[in-house]
C-alpha positions in Angstrom: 2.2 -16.4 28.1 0.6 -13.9 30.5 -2.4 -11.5 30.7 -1.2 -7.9 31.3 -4.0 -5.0 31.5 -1.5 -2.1 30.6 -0.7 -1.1 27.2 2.3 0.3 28.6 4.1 -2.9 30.3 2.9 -4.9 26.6 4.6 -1.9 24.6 7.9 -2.7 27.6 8.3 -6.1 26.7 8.1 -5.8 22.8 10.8 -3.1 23.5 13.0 -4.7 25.9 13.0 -8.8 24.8 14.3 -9.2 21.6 12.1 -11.4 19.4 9.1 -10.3 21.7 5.4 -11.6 20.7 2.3 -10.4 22.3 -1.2 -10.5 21.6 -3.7 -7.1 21.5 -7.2 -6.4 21.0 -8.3 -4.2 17.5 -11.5 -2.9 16.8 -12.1 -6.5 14.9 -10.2 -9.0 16.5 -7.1 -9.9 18.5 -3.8 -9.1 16.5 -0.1 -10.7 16.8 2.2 -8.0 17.1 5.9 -7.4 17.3 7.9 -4.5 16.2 8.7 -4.4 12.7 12.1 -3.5 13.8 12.8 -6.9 15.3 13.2 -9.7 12.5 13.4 -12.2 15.3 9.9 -11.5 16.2 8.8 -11.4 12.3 10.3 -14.3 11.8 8.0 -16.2 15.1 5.0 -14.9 14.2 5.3 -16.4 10.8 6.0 -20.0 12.5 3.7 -19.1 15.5 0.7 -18.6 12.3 2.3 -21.5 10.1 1.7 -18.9 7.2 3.2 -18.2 3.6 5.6 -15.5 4.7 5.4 -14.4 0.8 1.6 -13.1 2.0 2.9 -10.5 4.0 1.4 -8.6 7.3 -0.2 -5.7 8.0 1.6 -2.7 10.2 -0.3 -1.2 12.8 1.0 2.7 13.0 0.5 6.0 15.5 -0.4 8.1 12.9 0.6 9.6 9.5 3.6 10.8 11.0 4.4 7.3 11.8 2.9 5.8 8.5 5.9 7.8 6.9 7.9 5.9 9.0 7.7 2.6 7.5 5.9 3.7 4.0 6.2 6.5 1.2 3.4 8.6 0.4 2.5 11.6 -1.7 0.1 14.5 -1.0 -3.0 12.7 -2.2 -2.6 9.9 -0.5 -1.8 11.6 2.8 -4.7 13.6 2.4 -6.9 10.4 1.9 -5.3 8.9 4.7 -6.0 11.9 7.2 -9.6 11.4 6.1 -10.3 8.1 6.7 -8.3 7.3 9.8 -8.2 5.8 12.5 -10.1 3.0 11.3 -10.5 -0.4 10.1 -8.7 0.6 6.9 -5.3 -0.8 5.7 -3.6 1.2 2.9 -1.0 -0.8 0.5 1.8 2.2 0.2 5.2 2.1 -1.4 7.6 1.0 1.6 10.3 2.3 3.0 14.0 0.2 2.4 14.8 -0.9 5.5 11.4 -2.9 6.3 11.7 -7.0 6.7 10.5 -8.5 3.6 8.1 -10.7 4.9 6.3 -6.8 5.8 7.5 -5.7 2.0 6.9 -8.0 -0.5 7.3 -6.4 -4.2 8.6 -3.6 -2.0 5.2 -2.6 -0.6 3.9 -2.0 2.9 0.0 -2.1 4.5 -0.4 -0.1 6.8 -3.2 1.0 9.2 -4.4 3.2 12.5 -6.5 1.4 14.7 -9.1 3.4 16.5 -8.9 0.3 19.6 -7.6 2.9 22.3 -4.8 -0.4 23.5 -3.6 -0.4 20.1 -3.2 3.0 19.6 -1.4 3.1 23.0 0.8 0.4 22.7 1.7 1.8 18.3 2.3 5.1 20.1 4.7 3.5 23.1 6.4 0.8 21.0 6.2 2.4 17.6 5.0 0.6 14.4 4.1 -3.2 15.2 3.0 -6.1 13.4 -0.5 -6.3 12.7 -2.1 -10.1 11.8 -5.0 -12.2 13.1 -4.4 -14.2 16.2 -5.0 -17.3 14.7 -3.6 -20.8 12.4 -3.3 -19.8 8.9 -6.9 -20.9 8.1 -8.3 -20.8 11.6 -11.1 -18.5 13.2 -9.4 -15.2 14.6 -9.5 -15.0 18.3 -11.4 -12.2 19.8 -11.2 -12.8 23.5 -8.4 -13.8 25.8 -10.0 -17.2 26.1 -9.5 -18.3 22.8 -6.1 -17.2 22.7 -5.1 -19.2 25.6 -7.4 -21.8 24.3 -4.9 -21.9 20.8 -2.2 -21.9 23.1 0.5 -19.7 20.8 4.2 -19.3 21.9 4.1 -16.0 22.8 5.2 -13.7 25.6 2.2 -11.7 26.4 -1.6 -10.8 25.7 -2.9 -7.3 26.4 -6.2 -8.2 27.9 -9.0 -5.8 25.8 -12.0 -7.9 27.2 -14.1 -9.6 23.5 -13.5 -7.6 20.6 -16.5 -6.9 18.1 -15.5 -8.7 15.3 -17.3 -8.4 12.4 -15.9 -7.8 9.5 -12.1 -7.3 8.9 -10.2 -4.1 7.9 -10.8 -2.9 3.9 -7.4 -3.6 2.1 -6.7 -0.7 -0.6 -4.2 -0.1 -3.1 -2.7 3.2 -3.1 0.3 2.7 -5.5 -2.2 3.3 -7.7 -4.6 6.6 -8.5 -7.4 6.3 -8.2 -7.0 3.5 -5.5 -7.6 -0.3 -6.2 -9.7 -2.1 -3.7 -7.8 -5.5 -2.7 -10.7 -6.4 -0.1 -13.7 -4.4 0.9 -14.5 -5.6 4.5 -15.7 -3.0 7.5 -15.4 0.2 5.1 -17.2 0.1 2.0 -15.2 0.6 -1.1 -18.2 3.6 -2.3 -17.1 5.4 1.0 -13.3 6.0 0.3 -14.1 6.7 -3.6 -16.3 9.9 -2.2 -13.4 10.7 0.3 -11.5 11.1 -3.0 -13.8 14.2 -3.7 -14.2 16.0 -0.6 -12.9 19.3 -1.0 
């Protein structure tokens, strides 16, 4: 495991070392990423975490463009989307076929835009990557380096963001349903995407 500075050399080793795990800073805390094209890498994280692969993971995305990518989505909800991100919002969407189904299960996808400027560099040079908590199923999430190295995690790299905030994690919504379900409210209040529903 090594400390890199440059979202671009991360983004190069999840593309170029199959089954390739690195660690990157969100605007909450650090994230274990892979690209969700790369079942390997799936596959580690979900030993690396010791987690219920049935729970699933979030997917850290560009953009709607890239959303689409990975997920199905309909006017309204692209239009909600475009609203409310980037940001610590993860929308549950219909997903795409070909996704792994530890990233699918019942055949639906979360998926979110970070407004971190690493992770958006890295989702825009590596494409759509894994998105969980760098941490033991039932541990702390890590927010600085430190901790990470502190954990001691079998993986390749960690894209060195300085101490995240923290705080609360991302809001978890529903959007297979209309109007949308919240699954957990957490840095954006429920009341606040309910009114985005409205803006005209």
């Amino acid at each position: 495991m090594r400390l890199v500075a440059d979202a671009s050399e991360a983004a190069s080793i999840l593309i170029h070392t199959p089954g390739a795990v690195i660690a990157y800073p969100t605007e909450t805390f650090y994230g274990l990423g892979t690209r969700v094209s790369d079942p390997a890498g799936i596959e580690r994280i979900v030993r690396i975490k010791g987690r219920d692969a049935a729970k699933g993971m979030i997917v850290l995305v560009d953009g709607i463009e890239d959303a689409r990518s990975v997920s199905m989505m309909d006017a309204r909800q692209e239009t909600l989307l475009e609203r409310l991100w980037p940001g610590p919002l993860s929308a549950v969407l219909k997903a795409q076929p070909h996704l792994h189904p530890v990233l699918a299960p019942q055949g639906k996808v979360a998926v979110r835009v970070s407004p971190h400027p690493l992770a958006c560099a890295l989702t825009r040079l590596a494409g759509p990557i894994t998105s969980t908590s760098a941490n033991l199923a039932g541990e702390a999430p890590a927010s600085t380096p430190g901790e990470i190295a502190a954990w001691g995690p079998d993986i390749d790299a960690v894209l060195d963001g300085g101490k995240t905030t923290g705080g609360k994690p991302s809001t978890l919504i529903d959007l297979t349903f209309w109007p949308p379900r919240c699954l957990r409210e957490g840095s954006v209040p429920f009341q606040t995407i309910i009114e985005a529903l409205t803006v005209r």
